[in-house]
C-alpha positions in Angstrom: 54.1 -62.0 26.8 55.8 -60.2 23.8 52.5 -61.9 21.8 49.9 -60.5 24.4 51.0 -57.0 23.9 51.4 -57.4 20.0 48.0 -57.9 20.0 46.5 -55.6 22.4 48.6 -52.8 20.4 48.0 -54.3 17.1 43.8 -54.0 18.2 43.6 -50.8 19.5 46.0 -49.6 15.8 43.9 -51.5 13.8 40.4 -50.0 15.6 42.2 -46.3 15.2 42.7 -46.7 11.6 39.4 -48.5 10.6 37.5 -45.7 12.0 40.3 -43.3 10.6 39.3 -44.7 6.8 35.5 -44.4 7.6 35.7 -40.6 8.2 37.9 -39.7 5.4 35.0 -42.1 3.3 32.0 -40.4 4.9 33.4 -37.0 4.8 34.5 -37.5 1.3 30.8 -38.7 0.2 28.8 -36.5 2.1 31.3 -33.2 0.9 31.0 -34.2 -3.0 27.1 -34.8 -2.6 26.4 -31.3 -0.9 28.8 -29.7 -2.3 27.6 -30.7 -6.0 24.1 -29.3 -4.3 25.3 -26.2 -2.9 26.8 -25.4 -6.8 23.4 -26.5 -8.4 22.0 -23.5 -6.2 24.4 -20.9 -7.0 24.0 -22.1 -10.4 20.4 -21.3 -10.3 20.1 -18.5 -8.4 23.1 -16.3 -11.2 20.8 -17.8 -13.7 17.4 -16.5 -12.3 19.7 -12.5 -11.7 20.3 -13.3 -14.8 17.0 -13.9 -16.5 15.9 -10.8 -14.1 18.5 -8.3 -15.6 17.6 -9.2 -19.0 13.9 -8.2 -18.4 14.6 -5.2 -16.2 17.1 -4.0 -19.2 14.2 -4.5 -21.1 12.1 -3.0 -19.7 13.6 0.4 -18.9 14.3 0.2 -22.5 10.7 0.2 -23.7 10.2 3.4 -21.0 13.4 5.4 -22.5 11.2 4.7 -25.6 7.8 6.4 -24.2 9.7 9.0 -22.2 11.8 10.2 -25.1 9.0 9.6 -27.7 10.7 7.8 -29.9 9.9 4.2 -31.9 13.5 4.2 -33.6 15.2 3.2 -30.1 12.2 0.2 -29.5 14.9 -2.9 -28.1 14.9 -6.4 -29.5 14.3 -8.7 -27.2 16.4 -12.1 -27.6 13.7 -14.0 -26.7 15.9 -17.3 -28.1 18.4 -16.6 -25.2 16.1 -15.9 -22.5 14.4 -18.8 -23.2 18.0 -21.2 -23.0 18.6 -19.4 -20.4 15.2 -20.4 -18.8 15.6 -24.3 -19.4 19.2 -24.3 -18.4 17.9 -22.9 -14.9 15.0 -25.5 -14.8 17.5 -28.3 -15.1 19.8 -26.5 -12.5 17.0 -27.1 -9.6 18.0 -30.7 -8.0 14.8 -31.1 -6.4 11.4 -30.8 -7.6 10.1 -28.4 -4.9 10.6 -25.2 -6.8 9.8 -26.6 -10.5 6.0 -25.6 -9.7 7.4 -21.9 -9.2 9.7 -22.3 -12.6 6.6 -22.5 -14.1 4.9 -19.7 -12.6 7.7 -17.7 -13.1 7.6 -18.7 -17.5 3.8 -17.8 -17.7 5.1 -14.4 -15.8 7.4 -13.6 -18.2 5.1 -14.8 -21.1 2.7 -12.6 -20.3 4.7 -9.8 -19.9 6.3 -10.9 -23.3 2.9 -11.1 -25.4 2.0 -7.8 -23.8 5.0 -5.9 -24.4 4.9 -7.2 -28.1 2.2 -5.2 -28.6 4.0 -1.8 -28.0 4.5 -1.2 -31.7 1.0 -0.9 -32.1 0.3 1.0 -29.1 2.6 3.4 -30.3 1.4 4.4 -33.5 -2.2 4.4 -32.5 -3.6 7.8 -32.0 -6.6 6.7 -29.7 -4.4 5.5 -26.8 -1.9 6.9 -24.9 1.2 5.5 -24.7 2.8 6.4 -21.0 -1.0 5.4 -19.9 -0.8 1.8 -21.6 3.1 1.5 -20.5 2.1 2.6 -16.6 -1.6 0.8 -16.4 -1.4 -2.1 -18.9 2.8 -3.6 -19.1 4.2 -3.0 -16.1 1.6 -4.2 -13.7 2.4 -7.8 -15.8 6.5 -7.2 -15.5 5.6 -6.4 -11.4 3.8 -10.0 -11.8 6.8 -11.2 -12.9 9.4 -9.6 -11.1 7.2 -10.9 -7.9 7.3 -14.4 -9.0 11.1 -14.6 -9.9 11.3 -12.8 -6.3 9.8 -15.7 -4.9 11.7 -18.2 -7.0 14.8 -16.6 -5.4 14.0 -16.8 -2.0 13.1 -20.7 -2.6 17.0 -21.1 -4.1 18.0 -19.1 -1.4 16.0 -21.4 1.5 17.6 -24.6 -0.5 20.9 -23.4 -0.4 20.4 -22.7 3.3 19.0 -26.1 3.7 22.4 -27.8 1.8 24.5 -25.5 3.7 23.1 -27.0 6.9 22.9 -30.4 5.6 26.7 -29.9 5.0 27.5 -28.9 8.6 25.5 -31.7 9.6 27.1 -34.1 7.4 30.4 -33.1 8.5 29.9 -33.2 11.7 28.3 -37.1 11.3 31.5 -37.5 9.5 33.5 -36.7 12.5 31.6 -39.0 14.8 33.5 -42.3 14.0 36.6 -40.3 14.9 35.3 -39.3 18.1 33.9 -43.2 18.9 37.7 -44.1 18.1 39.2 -41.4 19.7 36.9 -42.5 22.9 37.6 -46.7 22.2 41.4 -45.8 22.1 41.6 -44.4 25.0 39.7 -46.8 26.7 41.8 -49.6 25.1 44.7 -47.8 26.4 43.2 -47.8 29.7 42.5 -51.6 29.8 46.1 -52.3 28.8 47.8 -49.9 30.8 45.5 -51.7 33.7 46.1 -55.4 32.3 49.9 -54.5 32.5 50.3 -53.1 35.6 48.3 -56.1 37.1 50.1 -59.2 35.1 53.5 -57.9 34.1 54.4 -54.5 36.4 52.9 -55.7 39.8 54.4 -59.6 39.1 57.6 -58.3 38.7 57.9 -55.7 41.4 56.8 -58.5 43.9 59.4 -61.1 42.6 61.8 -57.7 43.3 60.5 -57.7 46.5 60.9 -61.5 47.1 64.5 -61.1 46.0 65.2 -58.7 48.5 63.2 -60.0 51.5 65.3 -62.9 50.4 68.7 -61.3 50.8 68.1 -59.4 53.4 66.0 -61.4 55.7 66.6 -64.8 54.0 63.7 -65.6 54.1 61.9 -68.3 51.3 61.3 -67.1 48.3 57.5 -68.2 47.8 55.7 -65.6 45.3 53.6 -67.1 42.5 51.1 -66.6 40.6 49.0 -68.1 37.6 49.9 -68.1 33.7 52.3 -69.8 31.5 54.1 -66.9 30.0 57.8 -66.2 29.8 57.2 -64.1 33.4 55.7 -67.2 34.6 59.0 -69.2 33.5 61.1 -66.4 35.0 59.5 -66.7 38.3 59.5 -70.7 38.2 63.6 -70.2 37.7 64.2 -67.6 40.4 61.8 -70.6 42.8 64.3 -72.9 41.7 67.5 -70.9 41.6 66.7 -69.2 45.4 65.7 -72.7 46.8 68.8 -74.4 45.2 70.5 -71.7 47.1 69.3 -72.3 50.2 69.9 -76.1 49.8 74.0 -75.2 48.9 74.2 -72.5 52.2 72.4 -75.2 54.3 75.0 -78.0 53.2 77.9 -75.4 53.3 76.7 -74.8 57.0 77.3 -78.6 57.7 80.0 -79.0 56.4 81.3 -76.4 58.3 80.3 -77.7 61.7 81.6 -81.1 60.5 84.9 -79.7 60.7 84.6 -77.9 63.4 83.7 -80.9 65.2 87.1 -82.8 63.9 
């Protein structure tokens, strides 16, 4: 008996904490892969404010330069920087989808670059206004570009929406095999609560009621039932002890009415 419920308890333990270690596994994988995702995103998208900031500042400095007329306040651009700044958010991107717009997003800037480079020369010239060449010959390249690195963002943004949901998936896929436990437990617990009241809790409350129909009726003892177990063995002895009993009241009785008789 004692080794029947040691292993239905041991079972349903050891199905609880298997499942137990393969959520904390899955959970663990699936929160380091998204989550290494989710920072390659953020990563990219304060690397593309960033490569956007550097251009805008740029930019308005080239117009403080036509608006206030002066060459002495033309910015230098550190184009070294931009461009480490450029390949750092390239390698940032963990899937190839938005490399395509990367590149867009360089000949952009390159453009606007090579244009902007000749400002110097734009300046000095007599034969062509300056404001003119700024308004209808650089910026409509740094809209180009501030178009494309819009559109880059919105791609980080969509993929960081994408991991975000691929995190809430993967948790909740993590979660499952606790739920399939959660659900086998209690069925387990089910079938033993059912398996004891049928062998051991029902056995014992009719070898009670033997017992007292017994006693109080004296009537034979004759419950039984199949197994070899230590309840079996109890029953077999109460059998024995009840009809041993009966055998001692029945030769008490005649020896009682051999007496009476002398």
């Amino acid at each position: 008996m004692a080794r029947k419920l040691f292993f239905s308890l041991g079972s349903l333990a050891a199905i609880l904490l298997l499942s137990g270690v393969i959520s904390i596994l899955e959970y663990r994988r699936m929160s380091s892969y998204v989550s290494d995702l989710i920072a390659s995103n953020i990563k990219s998208i304060n690397l593309s404010q960033k490569l956007a900031d550097l251009t805008e500042e740029y930019n308005h400095q080239m117009l403080a330069v036509v608006v206030q007329n002066d060459i002495s306040i033309m910015p230098d651009f550190n184009i070294r920087y931009f461009n480490a700044q450029a390949d750092s958010l390239k390698a940032s991107f963990t899937s190839g989808a938005a490399l395509p717009m990367v590149d867009t997003v360089s000949m952009s800037f390159n453009k606007f670059m090579q244009t902007s480079l000749k400002f110097d020369e734009v300046f000095l010239a007599d034969s062509v206004d300056t404001g003119e060449w700024f308004f209808g010959t650089l910026q409509p390249c740094y809209v180009d570009f501030r178009n494309d690195m819009g559109v880059l963002n919105d791609m980080i943004h969509a993929e960081l929406k994408k991991n975000s949901a691929d995190f809430d998936a993967g948790f909740y896929r993590s979660i499952i095999p606790s739920v399939v436990s959660v659900g086998a437990g209690f069925l387990l617990i089910m079938l033993l609560f059912y398996f004891t009241m049928v062998y051991y809790v029902k056995p014992i409350c009719r070898m009670s009621d033997g017992i007292d129909t017994y006693r109080n009726l004296s009537r034979r003892y004759g419950f039984t039932f199949e197994g070899d177990d230590q309840l079996a063995n109890i029953n077999n002895g109460i059998t024995e002890i009840i009809e041993e009993n009966i055998g001692l009241k029945k030769r008490i009785k005649a020896l009682r009415g051999e007496k009476s008789e002398e």
